[in-house]
C-alpha positions as CSV (number, residue, x, y, z in Angstrom):
1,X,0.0,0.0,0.0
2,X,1.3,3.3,-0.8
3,X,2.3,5.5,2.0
4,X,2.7,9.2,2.2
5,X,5.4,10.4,3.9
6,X,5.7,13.1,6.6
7,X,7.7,15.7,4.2
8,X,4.6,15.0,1.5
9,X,2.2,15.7,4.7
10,X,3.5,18.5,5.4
11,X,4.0,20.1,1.8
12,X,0.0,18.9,1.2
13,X,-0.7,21.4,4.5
14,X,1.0,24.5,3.4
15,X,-0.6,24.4,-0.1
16,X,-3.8,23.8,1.0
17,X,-3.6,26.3,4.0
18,X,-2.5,29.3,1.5
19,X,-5.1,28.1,-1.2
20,X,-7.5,29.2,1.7
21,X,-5.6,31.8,2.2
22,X,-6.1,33.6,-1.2
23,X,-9.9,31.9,-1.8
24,X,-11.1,33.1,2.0
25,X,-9.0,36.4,1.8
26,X,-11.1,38.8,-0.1
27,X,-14.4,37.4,1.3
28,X,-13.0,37.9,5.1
29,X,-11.7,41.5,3.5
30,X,-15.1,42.3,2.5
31,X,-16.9,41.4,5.3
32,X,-14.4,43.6,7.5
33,X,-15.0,46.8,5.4
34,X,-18.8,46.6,5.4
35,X,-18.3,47.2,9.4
36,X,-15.3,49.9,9.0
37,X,-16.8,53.4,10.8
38,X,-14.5,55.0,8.9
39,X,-13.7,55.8,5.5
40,X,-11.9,53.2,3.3
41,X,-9.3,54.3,1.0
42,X,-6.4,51.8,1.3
43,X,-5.7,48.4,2.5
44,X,-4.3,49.3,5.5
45,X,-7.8,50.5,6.5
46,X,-9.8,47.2,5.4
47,X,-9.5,45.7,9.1
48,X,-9.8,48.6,11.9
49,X,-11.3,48.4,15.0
50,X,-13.8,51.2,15.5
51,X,-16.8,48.8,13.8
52,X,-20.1,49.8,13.4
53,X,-23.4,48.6,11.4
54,X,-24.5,51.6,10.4
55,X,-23.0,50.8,6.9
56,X,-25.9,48.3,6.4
57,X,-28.7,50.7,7.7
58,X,-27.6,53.0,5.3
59,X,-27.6,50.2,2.2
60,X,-31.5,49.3,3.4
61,X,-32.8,52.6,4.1
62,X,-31.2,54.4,0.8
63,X,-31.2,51.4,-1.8
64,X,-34.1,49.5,-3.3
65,X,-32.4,46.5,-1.9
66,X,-34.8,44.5,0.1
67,X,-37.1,44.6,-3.2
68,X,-34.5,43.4,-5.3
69,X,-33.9,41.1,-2.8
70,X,-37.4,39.7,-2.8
71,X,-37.2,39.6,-6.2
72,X,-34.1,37.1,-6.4
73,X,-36.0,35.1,-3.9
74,X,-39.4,35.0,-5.6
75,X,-37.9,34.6,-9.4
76,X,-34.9,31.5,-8.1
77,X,-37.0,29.6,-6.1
78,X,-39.6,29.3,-8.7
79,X,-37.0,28.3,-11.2
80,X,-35.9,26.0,-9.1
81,X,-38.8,24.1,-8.2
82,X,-40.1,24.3,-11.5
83,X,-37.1,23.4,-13.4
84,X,-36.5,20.3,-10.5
85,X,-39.5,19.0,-11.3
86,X,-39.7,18.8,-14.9
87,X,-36.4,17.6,-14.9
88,X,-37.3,14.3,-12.2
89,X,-40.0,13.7,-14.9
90,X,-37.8,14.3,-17.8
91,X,-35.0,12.1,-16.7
92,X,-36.9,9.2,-15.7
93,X,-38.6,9.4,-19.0
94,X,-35.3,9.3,-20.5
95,X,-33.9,6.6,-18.5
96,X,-36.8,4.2,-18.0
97,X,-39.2,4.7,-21.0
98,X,-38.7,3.7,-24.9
99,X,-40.0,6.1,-27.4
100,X,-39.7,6.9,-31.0
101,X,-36.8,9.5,-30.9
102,X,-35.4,9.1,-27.8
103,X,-31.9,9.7,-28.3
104,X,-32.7,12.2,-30.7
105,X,-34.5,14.0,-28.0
106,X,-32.3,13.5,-25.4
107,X,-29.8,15.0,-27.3
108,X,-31.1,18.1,-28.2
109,X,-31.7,19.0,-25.2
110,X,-28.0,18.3,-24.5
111,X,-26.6,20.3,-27.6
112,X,-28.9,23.0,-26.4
113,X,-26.5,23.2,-23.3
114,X,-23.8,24.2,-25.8
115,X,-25.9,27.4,-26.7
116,X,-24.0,30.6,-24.6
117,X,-26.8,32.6,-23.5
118,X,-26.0,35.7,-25.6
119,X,-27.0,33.3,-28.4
120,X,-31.0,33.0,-27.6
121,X,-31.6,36.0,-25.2
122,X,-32.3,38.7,-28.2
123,X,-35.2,36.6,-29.8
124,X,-36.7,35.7,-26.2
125,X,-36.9,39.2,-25.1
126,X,-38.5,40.0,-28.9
127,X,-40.7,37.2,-27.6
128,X,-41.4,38.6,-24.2
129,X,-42.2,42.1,-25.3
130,X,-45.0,40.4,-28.3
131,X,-46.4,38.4,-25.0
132,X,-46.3,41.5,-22.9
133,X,-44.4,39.9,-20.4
134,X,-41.0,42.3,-19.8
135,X,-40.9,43.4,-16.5
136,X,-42.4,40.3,-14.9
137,X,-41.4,37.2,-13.5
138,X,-42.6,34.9,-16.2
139,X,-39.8,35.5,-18.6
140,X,-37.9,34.1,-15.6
141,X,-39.9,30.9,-14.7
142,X,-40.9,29.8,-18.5
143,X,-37.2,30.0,-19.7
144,X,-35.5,28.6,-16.6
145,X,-38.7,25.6,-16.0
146,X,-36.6,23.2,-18.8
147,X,-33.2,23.0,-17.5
148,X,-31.0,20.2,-20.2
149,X,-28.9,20.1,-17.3
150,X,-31.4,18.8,-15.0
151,X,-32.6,16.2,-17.5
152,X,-29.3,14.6,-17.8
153,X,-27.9,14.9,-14.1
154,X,-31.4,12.9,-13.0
155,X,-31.0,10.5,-16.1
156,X,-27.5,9.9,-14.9
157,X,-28.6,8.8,-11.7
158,X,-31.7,6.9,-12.0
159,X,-29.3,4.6,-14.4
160,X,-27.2,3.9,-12.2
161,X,-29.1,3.3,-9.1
162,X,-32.8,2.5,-9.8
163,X,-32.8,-1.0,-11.8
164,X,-35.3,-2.0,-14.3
165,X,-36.6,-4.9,-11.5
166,X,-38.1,-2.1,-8.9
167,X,-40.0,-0.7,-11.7
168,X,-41.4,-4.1,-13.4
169,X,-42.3,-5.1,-9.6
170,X,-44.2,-1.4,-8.9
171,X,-46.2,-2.2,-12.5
172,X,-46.9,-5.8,-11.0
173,X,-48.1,-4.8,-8.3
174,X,-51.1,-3.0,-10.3
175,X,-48.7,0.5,-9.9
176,X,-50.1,3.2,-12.3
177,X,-47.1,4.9,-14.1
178,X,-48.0,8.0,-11.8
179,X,-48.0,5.8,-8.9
180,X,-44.7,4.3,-9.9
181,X,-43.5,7.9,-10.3
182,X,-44.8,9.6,-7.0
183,X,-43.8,6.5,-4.8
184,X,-41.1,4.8,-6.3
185,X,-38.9,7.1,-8.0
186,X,-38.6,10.3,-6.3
187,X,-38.0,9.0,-3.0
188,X,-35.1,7.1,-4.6
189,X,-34.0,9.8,-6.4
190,X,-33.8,12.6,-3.2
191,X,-30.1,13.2,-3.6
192,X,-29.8,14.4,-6.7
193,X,-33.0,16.2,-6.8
194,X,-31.4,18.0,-3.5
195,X,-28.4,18.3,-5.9
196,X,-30.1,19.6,-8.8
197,X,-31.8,22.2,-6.7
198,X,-28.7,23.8,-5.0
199,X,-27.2,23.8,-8.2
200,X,-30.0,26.2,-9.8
201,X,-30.7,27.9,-6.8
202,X,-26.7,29.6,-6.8
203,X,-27.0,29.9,-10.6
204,X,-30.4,31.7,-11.2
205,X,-29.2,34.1,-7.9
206,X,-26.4,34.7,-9.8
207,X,-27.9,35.8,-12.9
208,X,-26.8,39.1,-13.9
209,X,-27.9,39.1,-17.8
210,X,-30.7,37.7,-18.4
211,X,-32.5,40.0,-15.8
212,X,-30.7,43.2,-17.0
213,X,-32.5,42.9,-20.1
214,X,-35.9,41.9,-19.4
215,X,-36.1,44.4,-16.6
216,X,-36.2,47.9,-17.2
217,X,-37.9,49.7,-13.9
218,X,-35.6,49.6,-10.8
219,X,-38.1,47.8,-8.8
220,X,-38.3,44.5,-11.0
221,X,-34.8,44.3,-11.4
222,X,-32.7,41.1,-9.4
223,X,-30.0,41.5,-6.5
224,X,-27.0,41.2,-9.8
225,X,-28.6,43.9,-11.5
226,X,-29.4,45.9,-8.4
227,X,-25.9,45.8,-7.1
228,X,-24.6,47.2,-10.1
229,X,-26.5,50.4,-9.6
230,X,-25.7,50.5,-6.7
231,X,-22.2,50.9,-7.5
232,X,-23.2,54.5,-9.2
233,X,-25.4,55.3,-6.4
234,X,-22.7,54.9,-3.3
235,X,-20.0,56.1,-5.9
236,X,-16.4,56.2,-3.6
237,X,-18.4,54.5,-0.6
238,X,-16.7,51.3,-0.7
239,X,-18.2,50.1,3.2
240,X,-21.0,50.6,1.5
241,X,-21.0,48.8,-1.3
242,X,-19.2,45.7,0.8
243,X,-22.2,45.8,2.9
244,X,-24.5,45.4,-0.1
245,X,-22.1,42.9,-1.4
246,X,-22.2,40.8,2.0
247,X,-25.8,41.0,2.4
248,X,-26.5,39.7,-1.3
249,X,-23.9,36.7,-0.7
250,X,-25.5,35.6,2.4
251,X,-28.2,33.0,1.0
252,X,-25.6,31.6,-1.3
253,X,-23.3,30.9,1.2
254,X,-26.0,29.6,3.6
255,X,-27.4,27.4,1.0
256,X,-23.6,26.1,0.0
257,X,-22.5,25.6,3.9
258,X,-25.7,23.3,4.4
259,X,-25.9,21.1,1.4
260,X,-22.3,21.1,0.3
261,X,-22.7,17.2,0.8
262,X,-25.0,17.2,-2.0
263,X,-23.0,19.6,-4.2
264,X,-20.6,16.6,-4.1
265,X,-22.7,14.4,-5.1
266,X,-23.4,16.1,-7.7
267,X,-20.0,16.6,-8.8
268,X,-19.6,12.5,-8.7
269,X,-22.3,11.6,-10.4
270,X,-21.2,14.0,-13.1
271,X,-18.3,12.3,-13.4
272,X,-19.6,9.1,-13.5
């Protein structure tokens, strides 16, 4: 068996503690300046001691923020249970049923993953505008409901762990394929529907353009688009914009701290 030796032990430590070093480094930064009291103009004033939160009073009380906030909230999580959804029902189509054009199918929806976003988001707001729908959230939810991703992280899965057996014994058992798909395959399939959804939660908060151009009022626009206006609005007020900053990464980091189990998963099944 191979062993690794002391020297190697060590060596692994020290790369590993200043990779943390430099990925934890701004983010501790940032998070230090949204508290500073006083002005900010050089490093050496990113970690003081006279702290105050005033900075984020100041962000809630003269930004739009706790709108574009709610607007995140209320245009991610409906992508996200949507496009979860679909995609369970997708890939266990994919994986368990046989249909003219399957792999056809299945396929397009993977070369459709190719497609950069710049590619398609011209004709959908063209399409938007016809439907009256610009400045809601539905251009959100209908384009971010079919997720190619989705389809083939679930297909992936239910492959390799659901065998053909459970499903011929469910439709023995007089199992409806509703039945079979309510109560035998998505309690099996839990981790990478868990995986799936963290996945598009952190992506569609993310977002930055795709909601800077179908919103054009301030108060429909996301926490990405908000926070770049904000960067005009607080001009050289850089505890400022840290505060606004922190605040919008907090349900991202929450999200990631609590499920990063299932981000792995994710990851290895991927892989697999």
């Amino acid at each position: 068996m191979f062993k690794i030796s002391t020297f190697e032990k060590i060596i692994t430590y020290v790369i590993l503690c200043i990779l943390t070093i430099v990925m934890a480094g701004p983010f501790v930064a940032m998070v230090s300046v949204s508290f500073q009291a006083k002005p900010v103009s050089s490093p050496g004033d990113w970690f003081g001691t006279d702290l105050t939160l005033k900075n984020y009073i100041q962000v809630l009380r003269n930004s739009k923020l706790s709108r574009w906030f709610l607007n995140s909230v209320i245009i991610t999580v409906s992508v996200t249970v949507c496009a979860t959804f679909l995609a369970s029902m997708g890939g266990y189509v994919f994986a368990k049923k046989e249909f003219p054009g399957k792999e056809f199918l299945f396929w397009a929806f993977m070369a459709f993953m190719m497609f950069p976003i710049q590619a398609w988001i011209i004709p959908m707001f063209i399409e938007m505008s016809y439907l009256g729908l610009v400045n809601t959230y539905w251009p959100f939810i209908l384009s971010g409901a079919s997720s190619g991703f989705g389809i083939f992280l679930i297909r992936q899965f239910i492959d390799q762990n659901i065998p053909n057996e459970i499903i011929e014994a469910a439709k023995i058992d007089g199992a409806s394929e509703m039945q079979i798909y309510f109560r035998v395959v998505l309690p099996l399939i839990k981790p990478a529907l868990a995986t799936l959804a963290i996945f598009l939660f952190i992506s569609w908060w993310n977002q930055f353009l795709f909601p800077l151009i179908m919103t054009t009022t301030s108060d429909m626009y996301t926490l990405p688009v908000g926070m770049s206006v904000l960067r005009g609005i607080f001009g050289q007020n850089v505890s400022w914009s840290m505060a606004a900053t922190t605040l919008a990464l907090i349900p991202t980091i929450v999200i990631f701290v609590l499920f990063q189990k299932y981000i792995t998963k994710g990851i290895a099944i991927d892989l697999k």
